[in-house]
Structure formats: C-alpha cells, structure tokens
Phi, psi and omega in degrees: 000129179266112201288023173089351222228004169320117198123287181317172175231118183245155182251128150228147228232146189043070189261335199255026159216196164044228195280353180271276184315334175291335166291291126032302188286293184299338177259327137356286161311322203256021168098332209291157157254170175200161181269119188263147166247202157153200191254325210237113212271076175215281154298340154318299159327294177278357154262320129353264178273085167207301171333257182357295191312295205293320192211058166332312163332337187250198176206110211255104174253138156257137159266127155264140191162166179248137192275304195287024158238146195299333183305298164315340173254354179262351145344273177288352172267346156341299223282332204269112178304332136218156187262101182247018155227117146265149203235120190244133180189123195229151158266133192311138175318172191260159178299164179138189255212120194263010139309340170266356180229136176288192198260338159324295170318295245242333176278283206311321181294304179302330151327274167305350207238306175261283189278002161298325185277334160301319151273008168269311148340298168303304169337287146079220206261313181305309192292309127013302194271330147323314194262350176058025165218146181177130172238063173318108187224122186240124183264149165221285187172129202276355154271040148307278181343307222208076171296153159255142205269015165253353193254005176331319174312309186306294174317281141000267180325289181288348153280355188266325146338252191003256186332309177302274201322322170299350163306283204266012168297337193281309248274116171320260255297354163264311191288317187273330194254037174065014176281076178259159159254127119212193161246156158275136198244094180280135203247238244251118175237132180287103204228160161312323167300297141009289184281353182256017176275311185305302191328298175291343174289320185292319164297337179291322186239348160080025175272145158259183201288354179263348169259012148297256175355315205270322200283302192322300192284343183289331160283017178226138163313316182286356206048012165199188179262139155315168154244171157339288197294312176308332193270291157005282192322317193300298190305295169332270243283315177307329187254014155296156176320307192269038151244053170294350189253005181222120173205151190047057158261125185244121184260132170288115180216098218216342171069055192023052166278321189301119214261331186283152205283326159240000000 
C-alpha cells in the first residue's frame, strides 16, 4: 500500500535509537523527509547517515538538542521546513518510590513527558489545519492503560498527555480539517531502555538478566518483545493518508499483555 506521504516533512523526536528511530525508519522507507532530533549528537549523526542510506531520495537534517527545553524545540523546529507529521517522544522518568520524590522530579517528568509534546503540538497543529494535512503521533506508554506502580512519574505525566489529546484530537476545526492526534501506547519492546530495566532487576533480585528476560517474555501472549520496526510501521500507517478518519486514539501495542476487553 502506498500511504501517500511522498513528500511530506516529518519531525520525530528522541529519533535516534529505539522506538523513535523505528518511526524515523519507516516514514523514511514511505519517502517522507524528516528532521530527527535527540540529546546524544553522536548517535544522531550515525542514524542520520543510515537514513540517508536507506532513501536517498529524502532529505535527512538532525538537531541535536533536549526537546523538553524551549531551546530544543525551537531548534528543531528551524531545523524543519514545515511539519506536516510530528512524531512526540521523550524517554520516560526514572522508577521509584513517590515518597521520594519532590516537586523538582514531578516538573522534570512533566516537561518531558506532557508539557513538551504540548508545545511542539501548539507549534504546529494550526499551520497543519491550513494546510488541510497533519499527522500528530505521541508515543506514550501502555501504563497509561495498565499503570505500574513504580512509574508513578510516568504514569501521571503520560496520562495527563493522554487526557489533553483526547479534547483537542475532537476539535471540527483540527478533526475537520484532516488533522489527527493520536497515541502509541508500547508495552514491552527490545529497546536499551528495556535491557537497562532488566538489568536493575536483576541486580535487585539477583537472577540474571537472561532469566529476568526469559520471566518477561514468557508473560506476553506473543512470547516475545516487540521490535522498532513493527512499532514504526504501525506509527507509518497512523500517519497516512488514509487514516484521515481515526483520531484521539490511544493503541495499545503490547503483544497482548493488556488483559482487559477495553
């Protein structure tokens, strides 16, 4: 299926490894060109020219730069001649215990996690219904769905996302105008974050990291972890022409852990 999208200009944001680069790849493969951003100018550079690699035909600029400071987004949005996709992704606050954490912790979660994607959304979302095209994709997390009580940062933050988008994905004047929001919600994919997930369990319990790993997948329907690339496509599909009819949605994509019927 040819999604349309030849052409377009997309910003995806924490592109250059894990679930960012699998969007980054996959709207890449479908012609878009796009601005990747990310913190760590090294790997940036070397996912840059692997773009490039992948689709000579596009044209790949990186920013380097933190997306949750107003420097970082205004950066990246420089960098992009117009945004007619946003790809929204920050990596999640760290685990603990919310007795331990201050108010300093719960604004830094909420930056990255909630109000960045808001304002790059505000950026926008206006020019996008002008133009009577826009594809908005927030990756957030499936304990949105199914919180886990060690992610309390997480949880908060990408639910407090979650709920603005569900407002303003209804607005005719976005919804009518070929605009969508949504979200990707992920549950467990082999990403770096992940293997440094394992890690601390297994030091905590004092299993190692392939029978951490092994208790994991065996506890997914699918048996196994997601990848990139699968979770990419997925973000590609959401943001084709033809899914101009689905917004303010949140997908679950967990290789059926999520136990409840809705």
């Amino acid at each position: 299926m040819d999604l349309g999208l030849k052409g377009r200009w997309a910003l995806v944001c924490a592109a250059s490894k894990g679930l960012g680069r699998g969007c980054a790849d996959a709207l890449v493969g479908e012609g878009v060109n796009v601005v990747i951003t990310a913190r760590g100018e090294a790997d940036l550079l070397a996912t840059a020219d692997a773009l490039r690699a992948l689709n000579p035909a596009v044209e790949v600029r990186s920013v380097a730069g933190d997306i949750a400071t107003p420097e970082g987004r205004a950066a990246a949005l420089a960098a992009c001649p117009q945004v007619d996709i946003l790809v929204n992704n920050a990596g999640g606050p760290p685990p603990g215990d919310f007795r331990d954490w201050e108010r300093e912790q719960w604004i830094a979660a909420l930056d990255a996690n909630m109000l960045a994607p808001i304002a790059l959304i505000k950026a926008t979302v206006d020019a996008m219904a002008a133009r009577r095209f826009g594809r908005i994709v927030n990756i957030t997390s499936g304990a949105v769905k199914a919180p886990i009580d060690v992610l309390g940062l997480s949880n908060g933050a990408r639910s407090g996302l979650t709920g603005f988008v569900a407002g303003l994905a209804r607005q005719p004047r976005l919804a009518g105008a070929n605009v969508t929001i949504n979200n990707l919600l992920p549950g467990a994919f082999d990403t770096d974050r992940l293997k440094k997930t394992m890690v601390a369990g297994a030091a905590k319990s004092g299993a190692s990291v392939e029978e951490i790993a092994a208790k994991r997948r065996a506890a997914i329907p699918a048996q196994r972890f997601g990848t990139a690339a699968e979770f990419g496509a997925l973000c590609a599909m959401l943001c084709s022409a033809q899914a101009g009819y689905l917004t303010g949605q949140s997908i679950l994509l967990d290789g059926g852990s999520y136990p409840g019927t809705f």
